[in-house]
C-alpha positions in Angstrom: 140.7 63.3 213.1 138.5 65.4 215.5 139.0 69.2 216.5 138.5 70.5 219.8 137.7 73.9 220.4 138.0 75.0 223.8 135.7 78.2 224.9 135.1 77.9 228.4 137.6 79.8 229.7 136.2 83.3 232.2 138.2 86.2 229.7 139.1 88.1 233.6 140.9 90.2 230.5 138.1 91.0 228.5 135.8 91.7 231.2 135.7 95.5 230.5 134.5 94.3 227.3 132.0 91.6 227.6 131.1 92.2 231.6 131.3 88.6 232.1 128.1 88.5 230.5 129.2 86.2 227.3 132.6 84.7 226.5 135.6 86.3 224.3 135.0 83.7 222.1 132.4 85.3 220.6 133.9 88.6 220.1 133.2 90.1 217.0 136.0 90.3 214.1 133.6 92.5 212.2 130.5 90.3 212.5 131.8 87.5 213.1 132.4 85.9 216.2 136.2 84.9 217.1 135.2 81.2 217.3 134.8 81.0 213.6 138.6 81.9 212.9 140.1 78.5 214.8 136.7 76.2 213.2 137.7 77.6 209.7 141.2 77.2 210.4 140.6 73.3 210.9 137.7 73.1 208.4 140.7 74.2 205.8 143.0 71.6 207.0 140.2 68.8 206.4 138.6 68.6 209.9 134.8 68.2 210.1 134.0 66.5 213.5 134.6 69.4 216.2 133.6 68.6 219.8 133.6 72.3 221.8 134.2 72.8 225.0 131.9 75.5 227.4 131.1 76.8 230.5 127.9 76.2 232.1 127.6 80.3 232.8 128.2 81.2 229.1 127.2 78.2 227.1 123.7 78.8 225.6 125.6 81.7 223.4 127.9 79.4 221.6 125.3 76.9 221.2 122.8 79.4 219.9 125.2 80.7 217.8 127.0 77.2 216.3 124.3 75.1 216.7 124.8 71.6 215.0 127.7 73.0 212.5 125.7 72.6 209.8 125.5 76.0 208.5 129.5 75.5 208.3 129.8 72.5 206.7 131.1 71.0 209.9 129.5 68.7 212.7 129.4 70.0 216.0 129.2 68.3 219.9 129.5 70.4 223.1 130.9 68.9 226.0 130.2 71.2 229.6 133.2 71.9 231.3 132.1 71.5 235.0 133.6 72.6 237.9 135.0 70.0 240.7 134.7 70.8 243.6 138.3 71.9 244.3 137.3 74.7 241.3 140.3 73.1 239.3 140.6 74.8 235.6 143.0 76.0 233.1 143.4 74.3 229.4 144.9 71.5 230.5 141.6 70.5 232.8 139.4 71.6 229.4 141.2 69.4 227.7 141.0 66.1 230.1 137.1 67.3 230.3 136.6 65.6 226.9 138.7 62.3 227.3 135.8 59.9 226.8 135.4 61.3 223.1 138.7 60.1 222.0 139.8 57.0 220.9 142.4 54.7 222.6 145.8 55.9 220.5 143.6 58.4 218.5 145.3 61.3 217.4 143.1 64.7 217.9 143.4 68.7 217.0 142.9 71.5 219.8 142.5 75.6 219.7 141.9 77.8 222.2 138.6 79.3 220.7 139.9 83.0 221.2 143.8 82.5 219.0 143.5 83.4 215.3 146.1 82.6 213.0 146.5 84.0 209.5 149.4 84.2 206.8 148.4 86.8 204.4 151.3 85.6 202.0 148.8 82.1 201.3 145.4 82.6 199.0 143.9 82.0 201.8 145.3 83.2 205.0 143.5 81.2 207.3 144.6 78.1 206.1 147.2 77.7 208.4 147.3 74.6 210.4 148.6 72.3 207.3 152.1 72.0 208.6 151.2 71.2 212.5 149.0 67.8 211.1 152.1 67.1 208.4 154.8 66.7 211.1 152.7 65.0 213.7 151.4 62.6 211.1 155.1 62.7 210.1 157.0 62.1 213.5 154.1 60.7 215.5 155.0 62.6 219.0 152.7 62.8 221.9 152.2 66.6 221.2 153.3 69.0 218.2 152.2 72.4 218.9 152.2 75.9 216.5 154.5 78.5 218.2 155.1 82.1 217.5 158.5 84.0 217.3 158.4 87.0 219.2 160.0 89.6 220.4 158.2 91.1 223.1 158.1 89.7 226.6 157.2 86.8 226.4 156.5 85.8 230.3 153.1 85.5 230.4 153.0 82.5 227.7 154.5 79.0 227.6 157.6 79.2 225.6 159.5 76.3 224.2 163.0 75.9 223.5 164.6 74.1 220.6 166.6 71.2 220.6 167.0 72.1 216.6 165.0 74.3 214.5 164.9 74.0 210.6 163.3 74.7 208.1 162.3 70.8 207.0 158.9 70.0 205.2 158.4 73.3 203.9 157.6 74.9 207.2 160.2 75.7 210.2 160.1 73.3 212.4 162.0 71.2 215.3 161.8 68.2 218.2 161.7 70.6 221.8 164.1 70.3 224.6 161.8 72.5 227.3 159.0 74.2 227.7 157.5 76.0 230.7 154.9 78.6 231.2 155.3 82.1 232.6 159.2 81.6 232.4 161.3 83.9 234.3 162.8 86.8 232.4 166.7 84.8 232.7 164.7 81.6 231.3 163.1 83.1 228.3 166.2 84.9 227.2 168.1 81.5 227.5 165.0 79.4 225.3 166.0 82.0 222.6 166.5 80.8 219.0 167.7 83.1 216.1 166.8 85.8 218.0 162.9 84.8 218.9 161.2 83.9 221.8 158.9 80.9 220.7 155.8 81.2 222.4 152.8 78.7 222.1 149.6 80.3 219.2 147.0 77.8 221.1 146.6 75.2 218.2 148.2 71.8 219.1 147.8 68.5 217.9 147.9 65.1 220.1 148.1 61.7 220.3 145.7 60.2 223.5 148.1 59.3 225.7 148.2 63.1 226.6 145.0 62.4 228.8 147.3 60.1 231.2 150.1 62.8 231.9 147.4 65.5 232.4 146.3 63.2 234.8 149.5 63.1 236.6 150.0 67.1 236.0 149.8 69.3 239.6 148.0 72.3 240.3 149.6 75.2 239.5 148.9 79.3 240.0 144.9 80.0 240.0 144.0 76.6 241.0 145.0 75.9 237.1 145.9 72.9 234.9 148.7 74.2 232.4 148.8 72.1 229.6 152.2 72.9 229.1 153.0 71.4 232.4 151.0 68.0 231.4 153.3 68.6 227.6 156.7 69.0 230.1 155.9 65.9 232.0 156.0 63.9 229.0 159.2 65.2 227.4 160.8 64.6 230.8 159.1 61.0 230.5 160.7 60.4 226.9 158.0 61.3 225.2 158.9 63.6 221.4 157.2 66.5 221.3 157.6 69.0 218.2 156.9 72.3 217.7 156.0 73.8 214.3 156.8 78.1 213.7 154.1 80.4 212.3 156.7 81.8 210.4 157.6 81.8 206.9 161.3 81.6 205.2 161.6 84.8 203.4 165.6 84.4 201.8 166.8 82.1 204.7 165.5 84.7 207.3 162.4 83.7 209.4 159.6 86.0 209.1 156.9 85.9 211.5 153.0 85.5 210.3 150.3 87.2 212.3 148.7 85.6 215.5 146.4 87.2 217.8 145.1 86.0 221.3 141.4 87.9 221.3 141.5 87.3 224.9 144.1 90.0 225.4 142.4 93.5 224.5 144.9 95.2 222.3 145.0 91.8 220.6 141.1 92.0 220.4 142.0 95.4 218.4 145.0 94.6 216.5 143.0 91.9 215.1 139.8 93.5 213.7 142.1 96.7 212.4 144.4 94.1 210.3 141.3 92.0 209.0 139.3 94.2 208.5 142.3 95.9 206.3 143.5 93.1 204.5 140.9 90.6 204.2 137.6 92.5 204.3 135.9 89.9 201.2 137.5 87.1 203.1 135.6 88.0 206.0 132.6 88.9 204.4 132.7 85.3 202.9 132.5 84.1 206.6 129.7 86.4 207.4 127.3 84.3 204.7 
């Protein structure tokens, strides 16, 4: 199974940060650069043929800084996410951009190159993406993504809704009804479950047929491709799509890991206080 990064998104929010002069993927969690996080998190779950996707403006960085993979113990391709002419982006356009790399009915792994996941309660708190790969290889849906229960307001992030969550194959976990992004504040508050918001973390898995309702998906706000829209046209299609918590059950009450979006800047801080806190050797390990 390949893993696809995707790092060629502008960071408009990190800008007071980077100046637009390298991407937010390579934002510094100590010294090492946010990209790391997601290609560990998938090197742990058994992954070691990444393809990662750039931006012609930002991507001799990344490439200068991953290089083959080799140094990881991982094999690396880039793919250049251009821009049409009609200036079309968003994740679901990054993710059509490297169609031609996957297999007819191949199943494949994406992060968003800026999310970091970690549950401190595991040895190793970045190994975190073994539940999403055992219920897609489990239910075989066109899409399984990691969600995280929240809440805060969640209207700036697709949120799913539950047709049942439970707690099945050690992880919580449930076949979705809905999802939409940027839901209104009446929709969010009617997609909640046990008293959560269930917003997407930015690690999904997918079988190829995803390529063929992105396809079909229209463009949204900013000229954008949700991938969440692309995800909602094949639940309204028939298609199963699942949805696994970052969450753990702690005496039948759900207790929410940690997740951080670096693109967002008190996320950006959140994160490197919290690491640096409670996992400074396990970072250091990283830095070798």
């Amino acid at each position: 199974m390949k893993g696809v990064i995707l790092a060629a998104g502008e960071g408009t929010r990190m800008k007071r940060v980077t100046y637009g002069g390298f991407p937010k993927e390579l934002l510094p969690i100590r010294r090492i650069p946010t990209i790391r996080f997601p290609i560990e998190a998938m090197k742990l779950a058994g992954i070691r043929d990444f393809i990662v996707v750039i931006a012609p403006q930002t991507k001799h960085g990344i490439i200068d800084g991953l290089q083959s993979g080799a140094k990881f113990g991982v094999n690396i391709s880039y793919v250049v996410q251009e821009k049409n002419a009609k200036a079309i982006t968003g994740l679901g356009s990054a993710i059509f951009s490297i169609k031609n790399w996957i297999g007819q009915n191949e199943d494949f792994v994406v992060a968003c190159g800026d999310s970091i996941l970690c549950d401190f309660s595991s040895k190793n708190p970045f190994h975190c993406l073994g539940p999403l790969l055992k219920v897609h290889t489990l239910k075989k849906p066109l899409a399984t993504m990691v969600v995280y229960p929240t809440s805060a307001d969640p209207t700036r992030f697709g949120v799913v809704k539950f047709r049942r969550l439970s707690d099945d194959y050690g992880t919580f976990c449930g076949e979705l009804e809905a999802l939409v992004e940027k839901p209104s504040v009446e929709l969010a508050e009617a997609y909640k479950c046990n008293g959560y918001n269930y917003i997407s973390a930015g690690y999904y898995a997918f079988n190829s047929k995803i390529f063929g309702y992105i396809g079909k998906t229209q463009v949204g706000a900013k000229n954008e491709i949700q991938i969440t829209d692309a995800i909602a046209l094949g639940l309204a299609n028939g298609e199963k799509v699942w949805a696994v918590v970052h969450a753990k059950n702690h005496g039948n009450a759900m207790s929410p890991c940690e997740y951080w979006d670096v693109g967002i800047p008190e996320d950006y801080i959140n994160a490197n206080r919290r690491l640096l806190d409670v996992s400074k050797e396990l970072v250091a390990s990283l830095e070798e």
